[in-house]
C-alpha positions in Angstrom: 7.7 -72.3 -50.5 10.0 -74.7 -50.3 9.8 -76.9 -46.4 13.7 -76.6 -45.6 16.1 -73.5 -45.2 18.5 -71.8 -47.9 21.6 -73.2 -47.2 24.2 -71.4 -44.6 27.0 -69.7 -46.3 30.6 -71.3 -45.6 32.4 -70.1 -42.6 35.5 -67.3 -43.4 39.1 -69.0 -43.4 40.9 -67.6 -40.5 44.5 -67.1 -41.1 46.4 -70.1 -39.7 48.7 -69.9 -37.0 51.6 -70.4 -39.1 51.4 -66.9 -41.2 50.9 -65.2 -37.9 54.2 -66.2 -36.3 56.0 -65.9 -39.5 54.4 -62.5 -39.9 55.9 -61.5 -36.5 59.0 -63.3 -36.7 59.9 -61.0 -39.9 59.0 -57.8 -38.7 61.5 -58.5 -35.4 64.0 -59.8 -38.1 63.8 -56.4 -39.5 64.0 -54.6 -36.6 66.6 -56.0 -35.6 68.8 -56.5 -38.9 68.1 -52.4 -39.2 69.9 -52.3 -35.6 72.7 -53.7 -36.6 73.3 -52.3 -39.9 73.2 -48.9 -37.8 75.3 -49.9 -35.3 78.3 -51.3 -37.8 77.9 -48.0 -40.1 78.9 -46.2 -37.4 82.1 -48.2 -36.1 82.9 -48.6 -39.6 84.2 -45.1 -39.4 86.9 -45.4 -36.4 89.3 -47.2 -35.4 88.9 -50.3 -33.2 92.2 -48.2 -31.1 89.6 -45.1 -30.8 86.8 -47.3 -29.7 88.9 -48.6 -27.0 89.8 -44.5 -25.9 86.3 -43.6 -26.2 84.9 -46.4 -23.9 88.2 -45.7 -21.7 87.3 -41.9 -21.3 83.5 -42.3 -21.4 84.1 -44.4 -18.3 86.4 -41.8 -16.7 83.8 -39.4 -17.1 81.1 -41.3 -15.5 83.4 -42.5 -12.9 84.4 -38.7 -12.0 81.0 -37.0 -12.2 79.9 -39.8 -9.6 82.5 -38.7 -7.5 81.9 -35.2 -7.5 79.1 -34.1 -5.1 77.0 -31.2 -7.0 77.3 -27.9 -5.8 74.5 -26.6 -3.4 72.8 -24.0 -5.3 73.2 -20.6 -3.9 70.8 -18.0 -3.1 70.6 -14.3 -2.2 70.3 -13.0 0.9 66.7 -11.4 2.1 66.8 -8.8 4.3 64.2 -5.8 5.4 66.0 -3.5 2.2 64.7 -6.4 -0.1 61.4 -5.4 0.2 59.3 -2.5 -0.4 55.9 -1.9 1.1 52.7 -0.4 1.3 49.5 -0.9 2.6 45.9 -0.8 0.7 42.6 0.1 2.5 40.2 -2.2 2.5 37.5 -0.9 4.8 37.1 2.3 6.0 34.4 3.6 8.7 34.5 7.2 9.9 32.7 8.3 13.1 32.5 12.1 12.4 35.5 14.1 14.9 35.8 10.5 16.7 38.2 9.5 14.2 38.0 6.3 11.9 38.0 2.4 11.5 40.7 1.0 8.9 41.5 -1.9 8.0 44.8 -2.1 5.7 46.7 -5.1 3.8 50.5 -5.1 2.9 51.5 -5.0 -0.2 55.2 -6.1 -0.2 57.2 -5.5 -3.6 60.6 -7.9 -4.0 63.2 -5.8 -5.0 65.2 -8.5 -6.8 64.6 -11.2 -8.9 62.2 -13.4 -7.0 63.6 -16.9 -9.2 66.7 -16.0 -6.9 65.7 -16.6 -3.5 65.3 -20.0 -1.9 62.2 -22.0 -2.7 62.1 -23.7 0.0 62.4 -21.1 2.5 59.7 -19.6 4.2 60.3 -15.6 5.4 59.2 -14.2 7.9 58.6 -10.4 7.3 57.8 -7.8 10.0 56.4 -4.7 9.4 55.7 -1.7 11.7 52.1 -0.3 10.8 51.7 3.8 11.6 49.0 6.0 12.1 46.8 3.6 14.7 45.6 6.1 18.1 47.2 3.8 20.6 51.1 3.2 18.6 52.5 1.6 16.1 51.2 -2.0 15.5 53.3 -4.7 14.4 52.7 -7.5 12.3 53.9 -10.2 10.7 53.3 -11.4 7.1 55.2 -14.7 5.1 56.9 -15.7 2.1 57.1 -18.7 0.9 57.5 -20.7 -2.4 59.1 -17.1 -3.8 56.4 -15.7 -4.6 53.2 -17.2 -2.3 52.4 -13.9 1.0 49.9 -15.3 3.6 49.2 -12.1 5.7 46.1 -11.4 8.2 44.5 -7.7 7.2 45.3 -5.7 9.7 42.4 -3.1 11.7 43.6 0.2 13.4 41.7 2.9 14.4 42.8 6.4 13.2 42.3 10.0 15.2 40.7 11.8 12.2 40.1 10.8 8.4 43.1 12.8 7.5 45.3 10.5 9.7 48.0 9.2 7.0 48.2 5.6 7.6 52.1 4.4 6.4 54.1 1.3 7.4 58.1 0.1 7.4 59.5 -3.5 7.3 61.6 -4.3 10.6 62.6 -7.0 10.1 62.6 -10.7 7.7 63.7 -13.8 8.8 64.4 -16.7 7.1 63.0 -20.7 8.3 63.8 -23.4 5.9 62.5 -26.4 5.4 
């Protein structure tokens, strides 16, 4: 064995400096030279005269749409016809003759298209529930985002298991935000 190492092998050439700015500096050339090529292909078509009236009415149009509010979108009205309803049992508990304990959700059904009414409205829509021993009981459920109902289920106690439960909307009013 001989008593020294084998010899290292010779370190890679990194590129210089030089190629890699030159490298760079031609691709931008490029870029650029393409640019412009495009740019004067097109204006070698017109005029300089319809150049001028482009810019002239280009900057007219700008100037005008600035000027112009926009329009405020326009929505339809909501009102109690809008809306039909009815109401699902979700818990039922029957005493015998005593009558029984219900508990009902509404179900509201847009009569329209629902893309139509505000979005940032929230409505308000009343209902009148029937079929509870002690009178009619009102509540209120709401509409926002056109199509998002937060509601509370509602629990009314009926005279008999054959009591038909029904409800009618009242009322809707609109809050916006």
């Amino acid at each position: 064995m001989p008593d020294f190492p084998p010899p290292a092998p010779p370190a890679p050439k990194k590129p210089r400096n030089w190629v890699i700015i030159s490298s760079a500096a031609a691709v931008i050339a490029a870029v650029i030279g393409t640019g412009v090529f495009v740019v004067n292909s097109r204006d070698d078509n017109s005029s300089s005269t319809t150049s001028a009236a482009t810019t002239s009415a280009t900057e007219d149009a700008i100037t005008a749409a600035i000027e112009e509010p926009t329009p405020e979108p326009t929505y339809e009205v909501v009102d109690a016809d809008s809306f039909t309803i009815e109401l699902r049992t979700t818990k039922r508990q029957c005493f015998g003759s005593a009558g029984c304990n219900v508990t009902v959700e509404p179900e509201l059904t847009y009569l329209g298209d629902s893309t139509a009414i505000d979005p940032d409205a929230v409505y308000e829509i009343t209902y009148e529930i029937r079929g509870d021993d002690s009178g009619p009981v009102i509540e209120t459920a709401e509409l926002s985002d056109q199509t998002s109902l937060n509601y509370t289920p509602t629990s009314i106690s009926t005279a008999s298991s054959g009591t038909k439960v029904s409800a009618k909307i009242t009322d809707v009013l609109a809050r916006g935000y």
